[in-house]
N, C-alpha and C positions, 0 to 999 in steps of 0.2 A: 590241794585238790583242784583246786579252781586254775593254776599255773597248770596241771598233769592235763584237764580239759581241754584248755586255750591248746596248749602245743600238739594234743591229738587232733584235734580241729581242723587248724593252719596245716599240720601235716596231710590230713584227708583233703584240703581243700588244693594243696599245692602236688600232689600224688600225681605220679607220671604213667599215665593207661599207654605205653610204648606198644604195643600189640593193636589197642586201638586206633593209634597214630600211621601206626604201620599200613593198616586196611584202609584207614581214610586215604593215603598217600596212592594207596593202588588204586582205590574209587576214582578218584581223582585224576588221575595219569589216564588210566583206562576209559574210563567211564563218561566223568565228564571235564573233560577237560577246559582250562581258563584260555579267554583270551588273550594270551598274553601280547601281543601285538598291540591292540586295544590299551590295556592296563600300562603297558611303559610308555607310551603316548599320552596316556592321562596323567601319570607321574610328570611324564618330563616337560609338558604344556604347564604345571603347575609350579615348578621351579624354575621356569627360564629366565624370568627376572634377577632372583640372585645368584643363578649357575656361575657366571665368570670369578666370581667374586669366592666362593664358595670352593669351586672343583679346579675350575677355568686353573686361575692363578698359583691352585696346590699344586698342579701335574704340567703347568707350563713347562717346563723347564723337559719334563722326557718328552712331551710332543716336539718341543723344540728340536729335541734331541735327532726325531726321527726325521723331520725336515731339514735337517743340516745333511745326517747320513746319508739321504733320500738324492739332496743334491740336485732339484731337477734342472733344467740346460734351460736359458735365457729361450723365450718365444714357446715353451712348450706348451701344447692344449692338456689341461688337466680336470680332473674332477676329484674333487673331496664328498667323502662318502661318510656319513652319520657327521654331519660336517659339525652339528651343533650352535655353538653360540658365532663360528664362523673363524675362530683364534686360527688355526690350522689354515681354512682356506687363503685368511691373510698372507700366514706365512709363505705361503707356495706362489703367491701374487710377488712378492717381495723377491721373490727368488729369481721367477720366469720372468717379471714385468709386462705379464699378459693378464685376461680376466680368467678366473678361475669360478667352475661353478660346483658351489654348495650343495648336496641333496639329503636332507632331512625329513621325517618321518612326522617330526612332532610344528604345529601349527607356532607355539609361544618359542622355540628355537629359533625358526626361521626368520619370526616375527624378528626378536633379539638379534639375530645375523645381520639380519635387514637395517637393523638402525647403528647396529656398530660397523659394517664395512660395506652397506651398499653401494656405495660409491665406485669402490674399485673389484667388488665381487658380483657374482647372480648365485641366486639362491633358491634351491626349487624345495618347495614342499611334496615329497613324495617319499613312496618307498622304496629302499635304494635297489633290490633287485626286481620293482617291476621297471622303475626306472634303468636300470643297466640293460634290460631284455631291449627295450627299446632306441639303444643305442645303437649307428653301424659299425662290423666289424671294424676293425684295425682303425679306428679311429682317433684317438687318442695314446698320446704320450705320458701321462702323466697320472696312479688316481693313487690316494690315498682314503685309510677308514680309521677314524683315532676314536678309540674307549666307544666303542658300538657293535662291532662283527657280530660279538656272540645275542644280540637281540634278533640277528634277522638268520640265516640259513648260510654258513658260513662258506660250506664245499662249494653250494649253489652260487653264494658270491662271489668268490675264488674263481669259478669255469668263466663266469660273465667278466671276472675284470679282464683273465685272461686273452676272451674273445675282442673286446674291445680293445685291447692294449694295441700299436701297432709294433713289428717286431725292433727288439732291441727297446720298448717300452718297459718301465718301472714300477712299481708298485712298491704301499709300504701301509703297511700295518701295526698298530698299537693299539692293546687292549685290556680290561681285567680279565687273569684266567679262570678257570673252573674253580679253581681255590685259592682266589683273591681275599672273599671274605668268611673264612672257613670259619673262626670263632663266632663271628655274628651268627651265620647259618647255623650252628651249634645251637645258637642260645635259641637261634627261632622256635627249634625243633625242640628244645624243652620246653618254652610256653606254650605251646601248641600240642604239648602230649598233655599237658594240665587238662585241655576241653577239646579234646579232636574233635569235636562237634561245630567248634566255630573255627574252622579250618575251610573256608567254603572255596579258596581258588590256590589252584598249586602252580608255581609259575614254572613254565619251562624252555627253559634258556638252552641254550647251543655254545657254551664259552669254551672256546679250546683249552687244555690240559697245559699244556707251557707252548715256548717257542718252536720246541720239537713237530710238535703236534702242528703247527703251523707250517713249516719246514715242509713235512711229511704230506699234504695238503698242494702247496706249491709244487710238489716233484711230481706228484701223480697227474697232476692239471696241466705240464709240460711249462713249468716255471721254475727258472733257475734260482735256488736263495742265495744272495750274495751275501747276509748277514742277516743272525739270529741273535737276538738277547733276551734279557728279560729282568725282573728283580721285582724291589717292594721301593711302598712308600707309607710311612706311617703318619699319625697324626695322636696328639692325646686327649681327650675332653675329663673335665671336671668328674664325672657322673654319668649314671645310664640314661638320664632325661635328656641332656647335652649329647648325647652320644648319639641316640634314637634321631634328636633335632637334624642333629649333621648327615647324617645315613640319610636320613628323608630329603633332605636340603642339596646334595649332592647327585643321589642318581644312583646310590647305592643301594637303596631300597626300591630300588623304582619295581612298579608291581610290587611289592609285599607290602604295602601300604594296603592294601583289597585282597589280602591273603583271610582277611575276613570280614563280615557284615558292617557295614556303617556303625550300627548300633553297638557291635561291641568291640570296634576299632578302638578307642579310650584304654578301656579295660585290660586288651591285648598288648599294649605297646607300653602302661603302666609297670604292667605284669613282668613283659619283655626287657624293661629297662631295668628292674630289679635284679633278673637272672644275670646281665650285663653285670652287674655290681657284684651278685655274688661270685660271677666264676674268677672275672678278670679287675677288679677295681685292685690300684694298688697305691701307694705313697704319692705317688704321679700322676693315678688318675687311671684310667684306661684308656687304652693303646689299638687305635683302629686303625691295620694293616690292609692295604690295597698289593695282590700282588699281580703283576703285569707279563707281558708276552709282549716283544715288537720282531719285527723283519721287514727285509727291503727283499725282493725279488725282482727277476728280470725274465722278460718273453725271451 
C-alpha cells in the first residue's frame, strides 16, 4: 500500500498540465513577452571566461571551415558579426593580413576578444544591427556572422550586410538551426508542463530552418549563394547534470537559464536533468546534437 501511494504521488507530482503549458506559451508570446536580447547577453557575459574552451574548440574546425570556403582576398576591409570570443575575426586577419573588426553584443565576449587578439583585431561592443545601420553603404569587402544570426533579426541583418557589402563583396554565414537542439527543447517542454506556472519568460529566437532558408533569404535581398551546407555535431556527457552543466557552459542554453524565477531555477534544471536521463540516457551516456546551417554568398 504504501509502494501504490509513493508512485501515485510522484506520478501527481511529475503530471504533465500540456493545455496549461500550451496557454502559458500564448500568455507569453503574446502577452508578455521576454527580453530576449537582454537574457542571451546575460547568459553569454556569464560564460565568456570558459566559452573557447567549452564551444570555441568543439566547432573550430566548421568555423574554420567557413573561413577557408569564404576565402577572403589579401587587404580586404571586413567585419565579423556576433564575433564572440574573436576565434573567427582571427581567422579572416590571417587570411586578408589586414585588421578586422569584431562586433558583439555581450560585454564578457568582447572583454575575452580583447585579451585573446587585441593586438591584431578591434572589437566593438554593440549590436550587430544597430551597428550595421550605422555603417556607409558599399563599404566593406568582407563580413562574416558565426553561431549568432538567429539572436538578432536575421532578414533585417541579411538587407544591412547587403547594403554595406561593396559590389562583388562576400559574405558568410554559420549558425545553429531552428532544430539544432530539438531533443533538449523537447525535454524543456516537459519540465515545464510539470508547473506552467514557473514558466515566467519564453525565449524567442529567429534561427533559420536549414541552409535553404538561408539561401532563400540571400536571393530575395539581391545576393547571390555561391555555397550552402549544413549538418550536425554531437557531443556525449555522463548524465543529465553534465549535460544541463555543458548546455549552460556553451551558449546553448543561453536564455533558458531565466526561462524561470531565480528561486526555482535549482528545482527546474534538477527536474530538467532527470527528464534528459529519462528520454535519451543510454550505455554511452547522452548524445547532445548541435545541428548547423552555413553559406557564402556574393553581392
Amino acid at each position: 500500500m504504501i509502494n501504490v501511494a509513493y508512485n501515485h504521488d510522484m506520478r501527481e507530482k511529475h503530471k504533465k498540465h500540456i493545455f496549461k503549458m500550451a496557454a502559458r506559451i500564448m500568455y507569453l508570446f503574446f502577452i508578455k513577452p521576454a527580453d530576449c536580447s537582454s537574457l542571451v547577453k546575460r547568459s553569454y557575459d556569464r560564460i565568456s571566461d570558459g566559452y573557447d574552451e567549452i564551444w570555441t574548440n568543439h566547432m573550430r574546425d566548421l568555423t574554420g571551415l567557413l573561413i577557408s570556403r569564404l576565402n577572403p582576398n589579401t587587404g580586404d576591409i571586413s567585419l565579423d558579426l556576433t564575433c564572440g570570443t574573436g576565434f573567427a575575426t582571427n581567422l579572416i586577419v590571417q587570411k586578408t593580413g589586414a585588421i578586422v573588426v569584431g562586433v558583439d553584443n555581450s560585454e564578457g565576449m568582447i572583454t575575452q576578444a580583447r585579451k585573446n587578439y587585441g593586438n591584431s583585431c578591434k572589437f566593438v561592443q554593440a549590436d550587430i544591427l544597430k551597428y550595421l545601420k550605422k555603417q556607409p553603404s558599399c563599404s566593406v569587402d568582407t563580413v562574416t556572422c558565426c553561431w549568432g544570426l538567429g539572436y538578432s533579426r536575421p532578414f533585417a541583418v541579411l538587407r544591412e550586410i547587403r547594403r554595406v557589402l561593396r559590389k562583388g563583396g562576400k559574405v558568410g554565414i554559420i549558425d545553429n538551426s531552428l532544430f539544432s537542439l530539438r531533443e533538449v527543447m523537447y525535454c524543456s517542454f516537459l519540465t515545464f508542463a510539470e508547473q506552467p506556472e514557473k514558466f515566467v519568460n519564453l525565449m524567442r529566437f529567429r534561427f533559420l530552418m536549414n541552409s535553404w532558408h538561408l539561401g532563400l533569404y540571400c536571393l530575395l535581398l539581391g545576393l547571390k549563394p555561391k555555397k550552402l551546407w549544413g549538418g550536425e555535431k554531437s557531443y556525449s556527457v555522463e548524465n543529465g547534470k553534465k549535460a544541463i552543466e555543458k548546455l549552460r557552459a556553451t551558449g546553448g542554453a543561453a536564455g533558458f537559464e531565466y526561462a524561470s524565477n531565480d528561486e526555482d531555477s535549482e528545482e527546474i534544471f534538477d527536474r530538467f536533468a532527470e527528464i534528459l536521463e529519462e528520454k535519451y540516457l543510454r550505455s554511452d551516456g547522452i548524445t547532445i546534437t548541435h545541428r548547423y546551417l552555413a553559406g557564402i554568398a556574393v553581392k
